[in-house]
C-alpha positions as CSV (number, residue, x, y, z in Angstrom):
1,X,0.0,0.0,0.0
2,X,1.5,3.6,-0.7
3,X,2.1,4.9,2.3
4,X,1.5,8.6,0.7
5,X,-2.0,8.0,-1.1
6,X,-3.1,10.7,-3.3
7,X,-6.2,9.9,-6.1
8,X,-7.4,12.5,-8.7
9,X,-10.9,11.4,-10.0
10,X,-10.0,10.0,-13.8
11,X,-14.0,8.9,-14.2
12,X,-16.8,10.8,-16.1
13,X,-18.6,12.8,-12.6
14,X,-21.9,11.6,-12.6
15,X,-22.9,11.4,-8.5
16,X,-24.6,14.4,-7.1
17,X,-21.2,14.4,-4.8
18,X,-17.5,12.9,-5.0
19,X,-14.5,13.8,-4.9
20,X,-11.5,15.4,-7.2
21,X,-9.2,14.4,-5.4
22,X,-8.0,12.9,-2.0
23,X,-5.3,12.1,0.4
24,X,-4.0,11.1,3.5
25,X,-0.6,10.6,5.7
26,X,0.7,12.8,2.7
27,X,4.2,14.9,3.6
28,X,3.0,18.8,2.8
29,X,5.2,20.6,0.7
30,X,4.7,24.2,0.7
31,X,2.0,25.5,-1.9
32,X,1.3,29.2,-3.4
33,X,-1.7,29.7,-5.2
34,X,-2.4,33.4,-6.2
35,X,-5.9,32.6,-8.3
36,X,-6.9,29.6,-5.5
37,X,-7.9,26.0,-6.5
38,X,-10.7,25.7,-9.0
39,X,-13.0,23.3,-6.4
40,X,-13.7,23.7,-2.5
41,X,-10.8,22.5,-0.8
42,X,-10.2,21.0,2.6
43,X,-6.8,20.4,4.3
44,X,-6.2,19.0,7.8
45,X,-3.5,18.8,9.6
46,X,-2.4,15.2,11.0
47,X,1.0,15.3,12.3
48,X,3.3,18.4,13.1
49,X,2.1,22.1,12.3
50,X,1.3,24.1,9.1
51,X,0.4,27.9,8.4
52,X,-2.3,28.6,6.2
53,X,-2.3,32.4,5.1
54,X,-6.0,33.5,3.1
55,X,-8.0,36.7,2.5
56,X,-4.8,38.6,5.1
57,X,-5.4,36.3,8.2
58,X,-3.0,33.8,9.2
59,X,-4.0,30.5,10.5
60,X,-2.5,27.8,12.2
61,X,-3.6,24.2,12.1
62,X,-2.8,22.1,14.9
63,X,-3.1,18.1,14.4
64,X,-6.9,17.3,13.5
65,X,-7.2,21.5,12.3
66,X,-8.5,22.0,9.4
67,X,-9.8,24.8,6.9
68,X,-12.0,24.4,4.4
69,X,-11.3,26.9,1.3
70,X,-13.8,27.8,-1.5
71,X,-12.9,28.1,-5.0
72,X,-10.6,30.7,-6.7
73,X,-9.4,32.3,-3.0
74,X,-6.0,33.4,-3.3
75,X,-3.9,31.1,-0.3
76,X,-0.6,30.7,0.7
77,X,0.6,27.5,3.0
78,X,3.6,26.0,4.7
79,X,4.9,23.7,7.1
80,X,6.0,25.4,10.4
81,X,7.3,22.0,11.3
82,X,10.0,20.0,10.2
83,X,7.3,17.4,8.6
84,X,3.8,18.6,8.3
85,X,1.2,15.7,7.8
86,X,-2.0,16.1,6.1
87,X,-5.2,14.7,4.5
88,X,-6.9,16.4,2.1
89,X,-10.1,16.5,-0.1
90,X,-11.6,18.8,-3.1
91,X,-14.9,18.5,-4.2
92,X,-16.8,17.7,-7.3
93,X,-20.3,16.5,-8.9
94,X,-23.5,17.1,-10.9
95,X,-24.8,19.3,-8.3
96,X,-21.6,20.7,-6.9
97,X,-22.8,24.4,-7.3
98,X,-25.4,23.8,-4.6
99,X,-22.1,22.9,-2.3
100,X,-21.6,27.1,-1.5
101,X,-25.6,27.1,-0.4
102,X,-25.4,24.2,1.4
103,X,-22.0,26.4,3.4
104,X,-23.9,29.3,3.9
105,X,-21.6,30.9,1.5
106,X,-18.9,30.8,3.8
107,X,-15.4,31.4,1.6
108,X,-13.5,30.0,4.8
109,X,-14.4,27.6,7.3
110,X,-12.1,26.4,10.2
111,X,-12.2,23.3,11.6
112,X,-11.2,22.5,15.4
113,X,-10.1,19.2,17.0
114,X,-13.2,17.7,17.5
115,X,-14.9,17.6,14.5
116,X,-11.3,16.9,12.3
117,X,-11.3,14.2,14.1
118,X,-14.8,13.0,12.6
119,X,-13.4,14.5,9.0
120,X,-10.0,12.6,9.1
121,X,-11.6,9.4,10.0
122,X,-14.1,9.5,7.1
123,X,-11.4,10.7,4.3
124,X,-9.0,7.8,5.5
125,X,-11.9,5.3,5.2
126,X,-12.9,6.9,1.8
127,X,-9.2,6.2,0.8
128,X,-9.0,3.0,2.0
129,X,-12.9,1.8,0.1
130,X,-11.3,3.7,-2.9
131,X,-8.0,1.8,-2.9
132,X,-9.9,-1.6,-2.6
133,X,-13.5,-0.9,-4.2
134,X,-12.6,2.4,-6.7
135,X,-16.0,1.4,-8.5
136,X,-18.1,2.0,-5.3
137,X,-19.1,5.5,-6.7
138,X,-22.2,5.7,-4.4
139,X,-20.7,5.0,-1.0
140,X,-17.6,7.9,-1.9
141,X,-21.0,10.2,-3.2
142,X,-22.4,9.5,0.4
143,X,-19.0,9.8,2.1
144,X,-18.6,13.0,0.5
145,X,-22.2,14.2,1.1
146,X,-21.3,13.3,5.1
147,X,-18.6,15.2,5.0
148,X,-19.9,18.2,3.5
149,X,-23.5,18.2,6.3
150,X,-20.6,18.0,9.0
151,X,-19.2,21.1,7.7
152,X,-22.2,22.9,7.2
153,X,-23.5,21.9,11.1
154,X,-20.2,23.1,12.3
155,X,-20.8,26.3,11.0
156,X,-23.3,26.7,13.5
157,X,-22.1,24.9,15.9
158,X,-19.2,27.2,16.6
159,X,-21.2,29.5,16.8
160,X,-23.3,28.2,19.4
161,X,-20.6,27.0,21.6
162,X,-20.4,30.6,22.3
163,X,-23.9,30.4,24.2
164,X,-23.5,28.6,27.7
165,X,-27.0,27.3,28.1
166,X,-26.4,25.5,23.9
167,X,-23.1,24.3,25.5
168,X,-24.0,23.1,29.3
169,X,-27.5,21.3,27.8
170,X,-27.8,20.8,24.1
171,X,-24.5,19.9,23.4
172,X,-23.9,17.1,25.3
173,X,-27.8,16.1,24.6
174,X,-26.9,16.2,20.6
175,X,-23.5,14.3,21.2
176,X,-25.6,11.6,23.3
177,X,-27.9,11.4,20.3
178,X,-24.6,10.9,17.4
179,X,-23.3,8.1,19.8
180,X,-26.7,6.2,20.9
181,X,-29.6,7.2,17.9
182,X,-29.9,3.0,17.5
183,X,-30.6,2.7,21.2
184,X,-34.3,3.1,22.8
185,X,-33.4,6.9,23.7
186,X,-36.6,9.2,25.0
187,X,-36.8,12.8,25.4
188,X,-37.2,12.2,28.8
189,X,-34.3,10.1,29.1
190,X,-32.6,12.4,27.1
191,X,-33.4,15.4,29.5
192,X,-32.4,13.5,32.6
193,X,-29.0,12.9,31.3
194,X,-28.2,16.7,32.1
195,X,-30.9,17.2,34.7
196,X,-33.5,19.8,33.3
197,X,-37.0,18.8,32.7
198,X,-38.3,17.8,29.2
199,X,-39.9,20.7,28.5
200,X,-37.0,22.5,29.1
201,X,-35.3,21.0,26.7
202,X,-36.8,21.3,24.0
203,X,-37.6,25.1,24.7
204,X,-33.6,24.7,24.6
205,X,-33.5,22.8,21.2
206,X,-36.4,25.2,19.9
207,X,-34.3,28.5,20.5
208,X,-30.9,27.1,19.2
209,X,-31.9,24.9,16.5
210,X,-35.3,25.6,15.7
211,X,-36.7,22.6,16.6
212,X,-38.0,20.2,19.7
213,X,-35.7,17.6,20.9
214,X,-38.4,15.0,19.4
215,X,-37.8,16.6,16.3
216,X,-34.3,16.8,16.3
217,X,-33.8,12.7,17.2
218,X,-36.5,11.7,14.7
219,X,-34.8,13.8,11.9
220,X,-31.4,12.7,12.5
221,X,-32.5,8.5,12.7
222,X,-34.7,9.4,9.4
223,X,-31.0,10.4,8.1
224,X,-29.4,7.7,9.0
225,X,-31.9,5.5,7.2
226,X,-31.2,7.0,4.4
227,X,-28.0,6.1,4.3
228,X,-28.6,2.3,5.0
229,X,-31.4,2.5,2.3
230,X,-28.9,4.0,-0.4
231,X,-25.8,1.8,0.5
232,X,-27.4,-1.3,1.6
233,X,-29.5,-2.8,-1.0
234,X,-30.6,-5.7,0.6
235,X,-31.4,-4.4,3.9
236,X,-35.0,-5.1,4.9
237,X,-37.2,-2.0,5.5
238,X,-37.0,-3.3,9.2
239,X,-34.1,-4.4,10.1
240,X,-32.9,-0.6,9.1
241,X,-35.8,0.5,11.7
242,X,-33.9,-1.5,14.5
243,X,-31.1,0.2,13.5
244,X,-32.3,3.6,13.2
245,X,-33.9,3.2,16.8
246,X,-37.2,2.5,15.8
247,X,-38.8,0.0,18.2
248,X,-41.9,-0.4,15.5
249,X,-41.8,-0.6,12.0
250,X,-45.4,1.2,10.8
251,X,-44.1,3.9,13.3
252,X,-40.5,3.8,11.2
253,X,-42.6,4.0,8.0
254,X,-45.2,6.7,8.9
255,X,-42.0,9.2,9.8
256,X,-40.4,8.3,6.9
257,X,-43.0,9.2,5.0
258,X,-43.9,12.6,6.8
259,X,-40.4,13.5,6.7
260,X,-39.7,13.0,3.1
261,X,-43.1,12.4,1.2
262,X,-42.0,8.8,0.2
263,X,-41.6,5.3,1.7
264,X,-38.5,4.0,2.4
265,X,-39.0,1.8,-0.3
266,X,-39.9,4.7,-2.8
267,X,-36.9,6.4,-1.6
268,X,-34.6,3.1,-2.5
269,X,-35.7,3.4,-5.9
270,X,-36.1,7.2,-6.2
271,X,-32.0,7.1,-5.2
């Protein structure tokens, strides 16, 4: 295996999402580009240090930092280290104009340790599919859609973390919810986790996100069934129900549907 993987898409784009290229445990060499890249481009640091000059500020990314550059920005970067380590990604597809929308139109988005953490695990198990399975266009589409929703929820997230009720209640409620959405979680067990009532809660959820807590759980397991519906085939409509947390199928079905106007099923063959 190269122990420096880069890949540059060679393939006719024809997923809404994927990359144009990618690459991890890859030594840095300095780079100046005066017009930018032509695609939305995402560095992260994973050993040592780099600097990353853009639009006259200076940033440094620390291991699992990373910054997330749209197209055609002037940058400027460098190792400050004696080895900088990165991974990288740019992105491409058929609806790769909707990416800046989908950002907020955000030219510059900097990632902190937490989250590159998320982003580095998923690019170095995009590289590893892609090195074994390179004709698994529709997991990298997904892998790159994942990526991309991460970004766009850190956006908001950072600035949230600002807020001390968001980062003393909702936080921890949302991180429960990433780690346990396939377990038999309740609002009111959620809401006991950091001791407020339910109601208070979701007032929480309401002001912050714009949603209840109910809605917020239930949106993000209808997600995730998405994704077993589009990359497992031959899943059974109930079996992803377990998965997703859903203790009764109808119930599984009937959110589906409100959520997205199809069934599962008519989504399986829609995607």
């Amino acid at each position: 295996m190269n122990t420096m993987p880069i890949y540059f898409r060679n393939t006719p784009v024809t997923e809404p999402f994927t990359f144009d290229s990618i690459g991890n445990n890859w030594i840095q060499d300095q780079m100046n580009r005066p017009k930018g890249y032509p695609k939305y481009h995402y560095l992260q640091t994973e050993k040592g240090r780099g600097i990353l000059k853009v639009q006259g500020k200076k940033y440094t990314l620390n291991p699992h930092e990373g910054l997330l550059i749209a197209p055609f920005i002037p940058h400027f970067y460098y190792s400050s280290d004696t080895s900088w380590q990165t991974t990288f990604i740019t992105f491409t597809g058929t609806i790769e104009s909707s990416i800046s929308q989908l950002l907020d139109n955000r030219q510059i988005i900097f990632v902190e340790k937490e989250l590159g953490i998320q982003l580095g695990a998923i690019i170095s198990q995009m590289v590893e599919n892609y090195e074994t399975h390179p004709e698994d266009s529709l997991s990298i589409s997904m892998d790159c859609y994942r990526i991309l929703m991460h970004l766009s929820n850190g956006i908001h997230t950072q600035d949230l973390m600002k807020e001390p009720l968001y980062q003393r209640y909702v936080a921890p409620v949302i991180r429960e919810i990433e780690r346990h959405y396939d377990q038999n979680l309740t609002v009111q067990s959620l809401s006991r986790q950091v001791y407020i009532t339910p109601q208070y809660l979701s007032r929480l959820f309401q002001k912050f996100l714009g949603c209840s807590t109910y809605e917020y759980l239930t949106t993000y397991r209808i997600n995730k069934a998405k994704e077993y519906l589009m990359l497992h085939q031959r899943m059974e409509v109930q079996e992803i129900a377990g998965k997703t947390g859903f203790l009764d199928t109808s119930h599984f079905i009937a959110m589906f549907r409100k959520q997205t106007g199809v069934t599962p099923l008519e989504f399986r063959k829609i995607n």
